[in-house]
CHARMM internal coordinates of N, CA and C (Angstrom, degrees):
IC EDIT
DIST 1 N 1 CA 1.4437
DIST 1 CA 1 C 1.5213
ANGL 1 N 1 CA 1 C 108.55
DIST 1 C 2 N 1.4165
ANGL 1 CA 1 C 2 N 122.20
DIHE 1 N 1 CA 1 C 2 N 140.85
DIST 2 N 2 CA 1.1974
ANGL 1 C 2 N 2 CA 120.58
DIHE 1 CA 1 C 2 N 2 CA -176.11
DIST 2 CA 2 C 1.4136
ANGL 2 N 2 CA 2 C 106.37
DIHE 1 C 2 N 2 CA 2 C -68.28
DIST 2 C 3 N 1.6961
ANGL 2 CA 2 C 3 N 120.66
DIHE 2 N 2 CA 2 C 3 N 165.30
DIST 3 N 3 CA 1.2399
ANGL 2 C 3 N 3 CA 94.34
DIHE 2 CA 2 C 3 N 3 CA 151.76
DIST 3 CA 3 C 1.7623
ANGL 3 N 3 CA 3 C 99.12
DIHE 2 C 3 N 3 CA 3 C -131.47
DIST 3 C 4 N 1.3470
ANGL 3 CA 3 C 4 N 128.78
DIHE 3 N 3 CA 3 C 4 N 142.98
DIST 4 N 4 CA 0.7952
ANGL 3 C 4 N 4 CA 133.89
DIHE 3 CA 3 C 4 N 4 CA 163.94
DIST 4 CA 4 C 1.6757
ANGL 4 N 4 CA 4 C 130.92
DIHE 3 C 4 N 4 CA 4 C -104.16
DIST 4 C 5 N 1.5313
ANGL 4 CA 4 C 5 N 111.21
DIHE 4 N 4 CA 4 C 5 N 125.79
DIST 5 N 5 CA 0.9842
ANGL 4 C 5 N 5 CA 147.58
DIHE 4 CA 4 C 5 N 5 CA -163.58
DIST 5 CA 5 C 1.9328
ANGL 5 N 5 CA 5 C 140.16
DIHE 4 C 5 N 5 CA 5 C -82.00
DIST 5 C 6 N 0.9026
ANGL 5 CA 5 C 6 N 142.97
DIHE 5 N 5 CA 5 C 6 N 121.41
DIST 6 N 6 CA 1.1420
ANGL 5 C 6 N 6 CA 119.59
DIHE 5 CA 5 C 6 N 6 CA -166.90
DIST 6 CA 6 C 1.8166
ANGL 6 N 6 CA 6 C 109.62
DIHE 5 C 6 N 6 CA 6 C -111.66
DIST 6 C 7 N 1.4207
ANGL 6 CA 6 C 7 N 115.57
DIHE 6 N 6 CA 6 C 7 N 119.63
DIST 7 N 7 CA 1.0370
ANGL 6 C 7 N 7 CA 102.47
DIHE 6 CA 6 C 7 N 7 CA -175.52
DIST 7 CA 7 C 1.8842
ANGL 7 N 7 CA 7 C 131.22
DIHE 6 C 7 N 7 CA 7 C -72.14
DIST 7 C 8 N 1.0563
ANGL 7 CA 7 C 8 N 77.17
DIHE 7 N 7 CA 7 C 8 N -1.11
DIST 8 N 8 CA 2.1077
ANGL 7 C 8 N 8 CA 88.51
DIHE 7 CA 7 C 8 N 8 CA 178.99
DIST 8 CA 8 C 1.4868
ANGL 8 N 8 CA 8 C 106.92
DIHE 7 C 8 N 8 CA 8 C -97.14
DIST 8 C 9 N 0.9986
ANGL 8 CA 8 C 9 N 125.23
DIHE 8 N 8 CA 8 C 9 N -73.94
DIST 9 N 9 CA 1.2702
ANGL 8 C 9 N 9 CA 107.59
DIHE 8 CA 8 C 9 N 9 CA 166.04
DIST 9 CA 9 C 1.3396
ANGL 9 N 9 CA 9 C 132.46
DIHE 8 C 9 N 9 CA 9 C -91.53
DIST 9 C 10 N 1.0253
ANGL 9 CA 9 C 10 N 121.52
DIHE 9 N 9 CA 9 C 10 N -3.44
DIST 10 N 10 CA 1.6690
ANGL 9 C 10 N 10 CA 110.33
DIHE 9 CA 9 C 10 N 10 CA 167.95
DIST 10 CA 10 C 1.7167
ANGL 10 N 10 CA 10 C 110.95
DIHE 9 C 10 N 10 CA 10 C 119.50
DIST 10 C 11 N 1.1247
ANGL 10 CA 10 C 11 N 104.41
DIHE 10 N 10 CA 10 C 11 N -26.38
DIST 11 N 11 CA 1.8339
ANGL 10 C 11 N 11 CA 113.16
DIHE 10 CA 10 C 11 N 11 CA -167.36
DIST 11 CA 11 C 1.3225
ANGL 11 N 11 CA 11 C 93.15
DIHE 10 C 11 N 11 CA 11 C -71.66
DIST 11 C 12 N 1.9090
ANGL 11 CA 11 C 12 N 103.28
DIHE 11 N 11 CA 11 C 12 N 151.44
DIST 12 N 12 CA 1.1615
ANGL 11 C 12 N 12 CA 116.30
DIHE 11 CA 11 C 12 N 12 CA -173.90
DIST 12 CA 12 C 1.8084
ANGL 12 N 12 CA 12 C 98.31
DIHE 11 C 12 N 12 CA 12 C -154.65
DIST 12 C 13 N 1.6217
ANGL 12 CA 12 C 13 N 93.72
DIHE 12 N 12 CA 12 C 13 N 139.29
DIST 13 N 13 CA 1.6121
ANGL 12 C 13 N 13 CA 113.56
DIHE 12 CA 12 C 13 N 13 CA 175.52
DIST 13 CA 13 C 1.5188
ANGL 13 N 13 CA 13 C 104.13
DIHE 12 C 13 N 13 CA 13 C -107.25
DIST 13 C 14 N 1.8559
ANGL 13 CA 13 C 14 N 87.64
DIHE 13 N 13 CA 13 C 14 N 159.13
DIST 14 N 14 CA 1.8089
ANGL 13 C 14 N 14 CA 99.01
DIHE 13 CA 13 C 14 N 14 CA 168.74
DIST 14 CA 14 C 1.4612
ANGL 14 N 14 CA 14 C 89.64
DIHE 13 C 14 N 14 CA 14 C -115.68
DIST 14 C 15 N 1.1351
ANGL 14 CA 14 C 15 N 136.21
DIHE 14 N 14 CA 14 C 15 N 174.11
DIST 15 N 15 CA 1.3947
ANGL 14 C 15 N 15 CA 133.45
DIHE 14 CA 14 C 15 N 15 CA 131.96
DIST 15 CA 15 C 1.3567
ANGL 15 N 15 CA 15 C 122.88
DIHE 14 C 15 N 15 CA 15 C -160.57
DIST 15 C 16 N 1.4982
ANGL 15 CA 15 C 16 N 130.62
DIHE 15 N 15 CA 15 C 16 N 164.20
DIST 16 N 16 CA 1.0436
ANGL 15 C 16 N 16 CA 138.01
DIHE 15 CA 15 C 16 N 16 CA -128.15
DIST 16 CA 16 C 1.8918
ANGL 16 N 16 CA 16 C 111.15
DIHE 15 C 16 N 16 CA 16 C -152.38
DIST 16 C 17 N 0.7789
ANGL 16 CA 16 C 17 N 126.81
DIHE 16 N 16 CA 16 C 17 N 157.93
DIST 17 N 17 CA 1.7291
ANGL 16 C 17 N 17 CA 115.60
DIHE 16 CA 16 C 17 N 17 CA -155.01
DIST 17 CA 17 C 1.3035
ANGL 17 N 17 CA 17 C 79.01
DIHE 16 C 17 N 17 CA 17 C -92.08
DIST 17 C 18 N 1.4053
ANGL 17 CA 17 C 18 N 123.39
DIHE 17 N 17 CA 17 C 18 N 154.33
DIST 18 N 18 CA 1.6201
ANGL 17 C 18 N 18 CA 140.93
DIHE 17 CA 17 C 18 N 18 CA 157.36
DIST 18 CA 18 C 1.4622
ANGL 18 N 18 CA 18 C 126.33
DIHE 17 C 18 N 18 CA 18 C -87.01
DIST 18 C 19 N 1.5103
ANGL 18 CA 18 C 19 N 111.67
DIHE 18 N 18 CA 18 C 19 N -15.81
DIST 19 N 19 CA 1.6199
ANGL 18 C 19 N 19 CA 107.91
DIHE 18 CA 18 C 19 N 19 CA 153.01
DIST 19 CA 19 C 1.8323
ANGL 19 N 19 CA 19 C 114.83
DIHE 18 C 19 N 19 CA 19 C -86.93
DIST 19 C 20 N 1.2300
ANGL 19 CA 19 C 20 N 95.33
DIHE 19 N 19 CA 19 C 20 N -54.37
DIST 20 N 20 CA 1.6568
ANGL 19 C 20 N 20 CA 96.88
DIHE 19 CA 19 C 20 N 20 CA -164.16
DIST 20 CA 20 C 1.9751
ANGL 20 N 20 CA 20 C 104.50
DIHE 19 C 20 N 20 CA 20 C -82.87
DIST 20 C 21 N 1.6289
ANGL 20 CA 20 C 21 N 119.53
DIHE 20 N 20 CA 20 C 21 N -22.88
DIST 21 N 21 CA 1.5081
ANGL 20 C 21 N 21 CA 105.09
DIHE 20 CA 20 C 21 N 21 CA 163.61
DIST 21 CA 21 C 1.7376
ANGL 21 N 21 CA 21 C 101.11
DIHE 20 C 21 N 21 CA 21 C 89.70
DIST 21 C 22 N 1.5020
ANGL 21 CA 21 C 22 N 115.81
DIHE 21 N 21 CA 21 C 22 N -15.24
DIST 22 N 22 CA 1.1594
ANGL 21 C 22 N 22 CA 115.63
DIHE 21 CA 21 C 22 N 22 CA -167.35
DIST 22 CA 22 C 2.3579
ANGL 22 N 22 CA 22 C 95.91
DIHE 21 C 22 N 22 CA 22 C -90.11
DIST 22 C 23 N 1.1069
ANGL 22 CA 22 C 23 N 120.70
DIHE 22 N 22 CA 22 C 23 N 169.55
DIST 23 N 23 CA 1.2219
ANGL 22 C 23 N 23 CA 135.52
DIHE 22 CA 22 C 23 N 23 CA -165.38
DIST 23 CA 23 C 1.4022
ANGL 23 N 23 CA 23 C 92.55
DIHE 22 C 23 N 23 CA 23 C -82.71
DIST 23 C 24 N 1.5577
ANGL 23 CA 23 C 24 N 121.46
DIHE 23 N 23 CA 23 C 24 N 151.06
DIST 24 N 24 CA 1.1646
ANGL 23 C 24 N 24 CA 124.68
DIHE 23 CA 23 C 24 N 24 CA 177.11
DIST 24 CA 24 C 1.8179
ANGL 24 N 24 CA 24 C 111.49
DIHE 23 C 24 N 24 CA 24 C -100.17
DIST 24 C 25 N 1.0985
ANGL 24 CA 24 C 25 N 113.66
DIHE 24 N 24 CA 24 C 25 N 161.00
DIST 25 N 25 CA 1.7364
ANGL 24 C 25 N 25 CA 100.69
DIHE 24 CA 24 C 25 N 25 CA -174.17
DIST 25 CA 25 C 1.7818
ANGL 25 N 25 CA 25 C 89.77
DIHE 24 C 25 N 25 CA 25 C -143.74
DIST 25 C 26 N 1.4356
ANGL 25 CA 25 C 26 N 92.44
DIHE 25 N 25 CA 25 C 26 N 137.51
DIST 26 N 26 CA 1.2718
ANGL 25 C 26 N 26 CA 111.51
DIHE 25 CA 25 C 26 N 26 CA -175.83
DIST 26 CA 26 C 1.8166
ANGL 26 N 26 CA 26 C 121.66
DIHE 25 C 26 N 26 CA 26 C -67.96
DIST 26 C 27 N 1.2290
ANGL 26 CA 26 C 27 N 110.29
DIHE 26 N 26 CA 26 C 27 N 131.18
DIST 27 N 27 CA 1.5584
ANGL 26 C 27 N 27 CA 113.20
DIHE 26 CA 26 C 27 N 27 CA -160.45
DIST 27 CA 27 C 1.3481
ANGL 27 N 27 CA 27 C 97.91
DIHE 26 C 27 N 27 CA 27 C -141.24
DIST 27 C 28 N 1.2377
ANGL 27 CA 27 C 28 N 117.02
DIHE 27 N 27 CA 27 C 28 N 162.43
DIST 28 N 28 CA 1.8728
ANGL 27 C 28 N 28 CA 120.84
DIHE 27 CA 27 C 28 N 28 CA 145.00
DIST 28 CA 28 C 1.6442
ANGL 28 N 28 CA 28 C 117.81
DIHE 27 C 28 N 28 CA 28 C -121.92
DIST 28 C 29 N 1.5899
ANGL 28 CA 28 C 29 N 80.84
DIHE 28 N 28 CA 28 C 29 N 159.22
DIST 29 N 29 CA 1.5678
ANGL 28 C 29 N 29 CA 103.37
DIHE 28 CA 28 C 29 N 29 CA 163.74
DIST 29 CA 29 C 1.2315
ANGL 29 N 29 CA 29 C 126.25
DIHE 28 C 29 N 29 CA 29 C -84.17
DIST 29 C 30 N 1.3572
ANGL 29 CA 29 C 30 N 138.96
DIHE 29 N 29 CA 29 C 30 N -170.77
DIST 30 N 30 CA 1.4724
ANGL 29 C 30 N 30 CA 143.99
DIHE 29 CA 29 C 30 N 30 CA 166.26
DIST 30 CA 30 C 1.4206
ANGL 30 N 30 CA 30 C 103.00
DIHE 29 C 30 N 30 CA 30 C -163.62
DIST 30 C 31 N 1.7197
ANGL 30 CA 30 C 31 N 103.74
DIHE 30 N 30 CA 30 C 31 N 112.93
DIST 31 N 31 CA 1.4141
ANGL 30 C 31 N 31 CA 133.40
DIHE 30 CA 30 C 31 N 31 CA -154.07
DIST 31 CA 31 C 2.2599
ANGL 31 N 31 CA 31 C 104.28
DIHE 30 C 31 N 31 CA 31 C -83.52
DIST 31 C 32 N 0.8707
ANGL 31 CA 31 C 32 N 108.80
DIHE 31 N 31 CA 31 C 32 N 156.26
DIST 32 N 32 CA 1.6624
ANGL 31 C 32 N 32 CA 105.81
DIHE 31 CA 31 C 32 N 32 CA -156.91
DIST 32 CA 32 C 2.2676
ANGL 32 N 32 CA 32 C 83.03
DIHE 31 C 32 N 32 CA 32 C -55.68
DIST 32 C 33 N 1.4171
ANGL 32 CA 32 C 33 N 112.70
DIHE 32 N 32 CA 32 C 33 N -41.12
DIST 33 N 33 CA 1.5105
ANGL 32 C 33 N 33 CA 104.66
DIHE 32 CA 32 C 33 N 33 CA 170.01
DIST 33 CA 33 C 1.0228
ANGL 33 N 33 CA 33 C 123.91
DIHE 32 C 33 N 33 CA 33 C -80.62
DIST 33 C 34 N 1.2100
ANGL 33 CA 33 C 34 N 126.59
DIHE 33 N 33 CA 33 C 34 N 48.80
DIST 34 N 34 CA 1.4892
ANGL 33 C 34 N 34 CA 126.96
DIHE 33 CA 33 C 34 N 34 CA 175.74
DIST 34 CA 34 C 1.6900
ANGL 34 N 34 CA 34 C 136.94
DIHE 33 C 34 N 34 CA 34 C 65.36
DIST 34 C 35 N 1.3781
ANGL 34 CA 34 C 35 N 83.79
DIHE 34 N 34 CA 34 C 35 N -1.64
DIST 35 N 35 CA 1.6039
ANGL 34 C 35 N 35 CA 86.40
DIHE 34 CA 34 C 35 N 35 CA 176.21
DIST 35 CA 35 C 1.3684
ANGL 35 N 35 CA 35 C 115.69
DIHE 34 C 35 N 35 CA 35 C -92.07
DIST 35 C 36 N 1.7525
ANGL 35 CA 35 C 36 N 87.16
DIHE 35 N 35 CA 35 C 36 N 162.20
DIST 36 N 36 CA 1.9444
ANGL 35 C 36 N 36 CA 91.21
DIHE 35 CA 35 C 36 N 36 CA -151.79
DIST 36 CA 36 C 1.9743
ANGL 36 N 36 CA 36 C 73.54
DIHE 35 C 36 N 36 CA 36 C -112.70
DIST 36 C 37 N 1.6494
ANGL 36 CA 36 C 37 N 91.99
DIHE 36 N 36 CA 36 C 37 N 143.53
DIST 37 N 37 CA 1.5575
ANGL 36 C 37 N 37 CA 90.53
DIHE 36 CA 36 C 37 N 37 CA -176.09
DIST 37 CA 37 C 1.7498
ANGL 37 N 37 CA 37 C 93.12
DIHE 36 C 37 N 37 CA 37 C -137.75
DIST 37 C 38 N 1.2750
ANGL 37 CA 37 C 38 N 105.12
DIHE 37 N 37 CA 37 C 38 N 137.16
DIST 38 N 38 CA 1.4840
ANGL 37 C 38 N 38 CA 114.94
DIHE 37 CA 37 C 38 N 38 CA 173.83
DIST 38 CA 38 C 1.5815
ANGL 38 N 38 CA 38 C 121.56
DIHE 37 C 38 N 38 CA 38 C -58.49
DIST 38 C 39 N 1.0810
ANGL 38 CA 38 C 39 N 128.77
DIHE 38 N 38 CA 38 C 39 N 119.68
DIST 39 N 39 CA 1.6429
ANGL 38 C 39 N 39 CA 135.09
DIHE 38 CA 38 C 39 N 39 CA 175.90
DIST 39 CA 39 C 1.3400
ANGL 39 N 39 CA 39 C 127.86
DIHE 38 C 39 N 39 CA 39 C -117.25
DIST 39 C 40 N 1.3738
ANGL 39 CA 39 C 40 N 143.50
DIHE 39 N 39 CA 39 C 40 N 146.15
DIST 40 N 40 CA 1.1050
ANGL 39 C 40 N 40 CA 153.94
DIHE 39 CA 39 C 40 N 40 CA 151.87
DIST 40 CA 40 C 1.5690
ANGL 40 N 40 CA 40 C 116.80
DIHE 39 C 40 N 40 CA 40 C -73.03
DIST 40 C 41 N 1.5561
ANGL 40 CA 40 C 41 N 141.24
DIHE 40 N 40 CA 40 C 41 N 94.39
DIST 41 N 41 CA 0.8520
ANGL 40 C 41 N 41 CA 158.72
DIHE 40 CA 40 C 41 N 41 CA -166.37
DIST 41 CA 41 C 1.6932
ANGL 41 N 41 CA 41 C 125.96
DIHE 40 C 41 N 41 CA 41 C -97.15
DIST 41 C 42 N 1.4169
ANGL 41 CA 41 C 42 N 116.67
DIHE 41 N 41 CA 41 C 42 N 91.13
DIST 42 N 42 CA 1.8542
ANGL 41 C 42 N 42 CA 111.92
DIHE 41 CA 41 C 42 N 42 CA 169.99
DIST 42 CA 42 C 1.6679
ANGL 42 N 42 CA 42 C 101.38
DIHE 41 C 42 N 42 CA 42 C -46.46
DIST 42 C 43 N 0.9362
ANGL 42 CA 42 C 43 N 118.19
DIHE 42 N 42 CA 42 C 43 N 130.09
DIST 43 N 43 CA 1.8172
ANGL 42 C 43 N 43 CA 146.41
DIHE 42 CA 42 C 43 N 43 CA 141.54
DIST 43 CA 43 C 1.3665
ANGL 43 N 43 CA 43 C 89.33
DIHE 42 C 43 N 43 CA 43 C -20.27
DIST 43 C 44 N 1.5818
ANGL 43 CA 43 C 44 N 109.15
DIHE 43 N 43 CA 43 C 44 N -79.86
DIST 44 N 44 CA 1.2160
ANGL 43 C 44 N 44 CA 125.03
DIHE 43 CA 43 C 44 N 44 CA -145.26
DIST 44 CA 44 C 1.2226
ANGL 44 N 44 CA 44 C 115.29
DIHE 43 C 44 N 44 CA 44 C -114.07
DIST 44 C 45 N 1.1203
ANGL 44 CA 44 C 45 N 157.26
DIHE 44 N 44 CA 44 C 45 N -23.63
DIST 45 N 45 CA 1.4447
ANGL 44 C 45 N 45 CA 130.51
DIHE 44 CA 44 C 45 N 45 CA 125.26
DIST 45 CA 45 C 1.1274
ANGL 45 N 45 CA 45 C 137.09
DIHE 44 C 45 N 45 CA 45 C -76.76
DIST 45 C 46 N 1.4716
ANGL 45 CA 45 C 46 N 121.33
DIHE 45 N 45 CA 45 C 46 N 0.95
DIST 46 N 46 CA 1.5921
ANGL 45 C 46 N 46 CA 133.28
DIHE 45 CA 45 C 46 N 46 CA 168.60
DIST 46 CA 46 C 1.5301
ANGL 46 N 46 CA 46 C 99.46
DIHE 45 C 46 N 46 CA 46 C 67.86
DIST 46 C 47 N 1.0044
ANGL 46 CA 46 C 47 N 124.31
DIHE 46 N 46 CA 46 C 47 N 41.69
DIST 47 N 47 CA 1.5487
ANGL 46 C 47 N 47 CA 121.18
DIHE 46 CA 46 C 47 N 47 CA 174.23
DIST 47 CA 47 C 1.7343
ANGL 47 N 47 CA 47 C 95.22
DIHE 46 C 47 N 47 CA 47 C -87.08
DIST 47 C 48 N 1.0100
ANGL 47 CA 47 C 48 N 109.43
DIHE 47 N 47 CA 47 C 48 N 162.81
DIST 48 N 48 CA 1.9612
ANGL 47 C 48 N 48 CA 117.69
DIHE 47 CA 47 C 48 N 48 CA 176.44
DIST 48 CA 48 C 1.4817
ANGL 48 N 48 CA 48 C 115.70
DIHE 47 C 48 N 48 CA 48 C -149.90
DIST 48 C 49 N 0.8271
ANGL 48 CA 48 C 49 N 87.42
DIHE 48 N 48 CA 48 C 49 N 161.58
DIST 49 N 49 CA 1.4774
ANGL 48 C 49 N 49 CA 109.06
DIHE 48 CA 48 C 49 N 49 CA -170.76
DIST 49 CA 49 C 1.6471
ANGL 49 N 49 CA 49 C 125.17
DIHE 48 C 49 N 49 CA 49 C -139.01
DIST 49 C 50 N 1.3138
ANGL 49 CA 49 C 50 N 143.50
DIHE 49 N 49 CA 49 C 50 N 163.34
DIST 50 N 50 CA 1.1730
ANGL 49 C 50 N 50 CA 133.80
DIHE 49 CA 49 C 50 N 50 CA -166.82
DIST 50 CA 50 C 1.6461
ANGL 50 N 50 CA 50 C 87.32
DIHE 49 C 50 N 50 CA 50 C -88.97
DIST 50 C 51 N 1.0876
ANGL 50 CA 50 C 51 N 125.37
DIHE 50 N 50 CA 50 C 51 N -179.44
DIST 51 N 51 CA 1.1678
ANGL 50 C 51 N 51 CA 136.42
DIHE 50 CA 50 C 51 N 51 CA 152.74
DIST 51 CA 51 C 1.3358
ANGL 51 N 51 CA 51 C 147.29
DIHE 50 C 51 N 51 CA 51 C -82.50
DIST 51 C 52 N 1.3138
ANGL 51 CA 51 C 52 N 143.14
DIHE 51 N 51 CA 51 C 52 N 113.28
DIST 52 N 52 CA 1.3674
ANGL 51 C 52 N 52 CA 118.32
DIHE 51 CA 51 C 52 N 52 CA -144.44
DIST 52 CA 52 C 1.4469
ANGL 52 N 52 CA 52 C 104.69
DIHE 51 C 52 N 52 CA 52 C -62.07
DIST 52 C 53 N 1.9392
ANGL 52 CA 52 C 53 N 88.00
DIHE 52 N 52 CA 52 C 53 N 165.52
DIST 53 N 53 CA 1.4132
ANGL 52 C 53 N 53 CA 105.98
DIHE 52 CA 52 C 53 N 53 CA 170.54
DIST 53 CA 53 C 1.4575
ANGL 53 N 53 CA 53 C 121.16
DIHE 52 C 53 N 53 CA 53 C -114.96
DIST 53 C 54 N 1.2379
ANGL 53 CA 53 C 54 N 135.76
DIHE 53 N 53 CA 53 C 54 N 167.81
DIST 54 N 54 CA 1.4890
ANGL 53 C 54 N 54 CA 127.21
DIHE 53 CA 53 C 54 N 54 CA -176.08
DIST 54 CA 54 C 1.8914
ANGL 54 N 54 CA 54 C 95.67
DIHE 53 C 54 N 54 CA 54 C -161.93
DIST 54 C 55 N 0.8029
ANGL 54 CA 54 C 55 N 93.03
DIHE 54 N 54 CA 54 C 55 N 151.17
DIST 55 N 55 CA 1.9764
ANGL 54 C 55 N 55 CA 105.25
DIHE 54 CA 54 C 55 N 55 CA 177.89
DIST 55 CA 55 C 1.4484
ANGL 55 N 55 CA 55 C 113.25
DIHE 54 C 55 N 55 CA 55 C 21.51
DIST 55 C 56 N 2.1957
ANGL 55 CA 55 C 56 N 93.00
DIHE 55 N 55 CA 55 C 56 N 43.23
DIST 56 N 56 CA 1.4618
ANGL 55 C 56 N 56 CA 114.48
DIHE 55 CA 55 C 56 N 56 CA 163.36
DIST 56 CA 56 C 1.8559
ANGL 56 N 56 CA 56 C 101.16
DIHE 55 C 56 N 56 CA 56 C 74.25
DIST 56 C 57 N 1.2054
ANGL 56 CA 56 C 57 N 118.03
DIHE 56 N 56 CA 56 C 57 N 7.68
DIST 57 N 57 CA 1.7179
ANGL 56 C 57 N 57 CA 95.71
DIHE 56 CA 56 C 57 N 57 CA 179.88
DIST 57 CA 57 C 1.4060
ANGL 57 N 57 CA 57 C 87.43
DIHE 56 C 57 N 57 CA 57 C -139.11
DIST 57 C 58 N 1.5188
ANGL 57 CA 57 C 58 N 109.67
DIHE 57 N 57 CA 57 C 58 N 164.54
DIST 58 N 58 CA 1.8188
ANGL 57 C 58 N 58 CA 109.18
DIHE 57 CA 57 C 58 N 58 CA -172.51
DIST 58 CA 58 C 0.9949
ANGL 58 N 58 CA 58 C 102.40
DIHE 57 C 58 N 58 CA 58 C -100.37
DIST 58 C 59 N 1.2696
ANGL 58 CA 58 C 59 N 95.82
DIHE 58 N 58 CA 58 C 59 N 126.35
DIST 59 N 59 CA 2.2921
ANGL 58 C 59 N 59 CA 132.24
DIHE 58 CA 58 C 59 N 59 CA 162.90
DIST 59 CA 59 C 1.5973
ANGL 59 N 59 CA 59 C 90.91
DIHE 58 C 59 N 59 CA 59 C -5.07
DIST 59 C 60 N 1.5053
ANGL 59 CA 59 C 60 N 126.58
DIHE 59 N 59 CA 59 C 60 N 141.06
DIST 60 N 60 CA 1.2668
ANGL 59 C 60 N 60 CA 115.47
DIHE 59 CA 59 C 60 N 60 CA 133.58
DIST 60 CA 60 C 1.2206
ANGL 60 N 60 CA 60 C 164.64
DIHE 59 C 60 N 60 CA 60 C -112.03
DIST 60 C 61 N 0.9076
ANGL 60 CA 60 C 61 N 140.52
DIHE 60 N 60 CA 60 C 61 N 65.75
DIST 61 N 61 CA 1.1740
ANGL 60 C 61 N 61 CA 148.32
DIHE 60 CA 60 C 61 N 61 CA -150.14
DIST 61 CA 61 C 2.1390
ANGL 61 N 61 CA 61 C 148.54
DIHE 60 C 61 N 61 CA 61 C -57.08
DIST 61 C 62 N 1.5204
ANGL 61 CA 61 C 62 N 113.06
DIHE 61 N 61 CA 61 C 62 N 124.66
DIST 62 N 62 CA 1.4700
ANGL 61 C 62 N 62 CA 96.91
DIHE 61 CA 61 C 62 N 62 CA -140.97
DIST 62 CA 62 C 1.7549
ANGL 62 N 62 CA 62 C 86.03
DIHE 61 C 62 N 62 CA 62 C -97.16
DIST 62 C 63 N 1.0393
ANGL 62 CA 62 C 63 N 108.79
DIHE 62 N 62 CA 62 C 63 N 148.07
DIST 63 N 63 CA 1.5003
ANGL 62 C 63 N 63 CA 147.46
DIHE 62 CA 62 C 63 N 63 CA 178.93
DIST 63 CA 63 C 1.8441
ANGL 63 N 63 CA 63 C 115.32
DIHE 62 C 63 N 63 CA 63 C -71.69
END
COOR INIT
IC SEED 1 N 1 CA 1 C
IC BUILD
């Protein structure tokens, strides 16, 4: 399970899909302008999500 992290203060999440229960693993997108945006990714149903945020900038998380 990933864990994602906040570099300003220190707090850190796990999280886990709410249909399938399985751990989410950190991925990106690439936006129709080219931007590459951080995601939280199901394995197994590929549902996504943004990535959390904390003291306004997104968690980061190591690979």
């Amino acid at each position: 399970m990933e864990t994602y992290k906040c570099d300003k203060c220190g707090m850190s999440v796990n999280a886990s899909c709410g249909k399938c229960g399985i751990p989410l693993e950190n991925s990106h997108i690439i936006l129709d302008d080219g931007t590459k945006v951080q995601v939280s990714k199901c394995p197994s149903c590929e549902g996504k999500i943004k990535s959390p945020l904390c003291c306004g900038e997104d968690m980061s998380c190591s690979i």
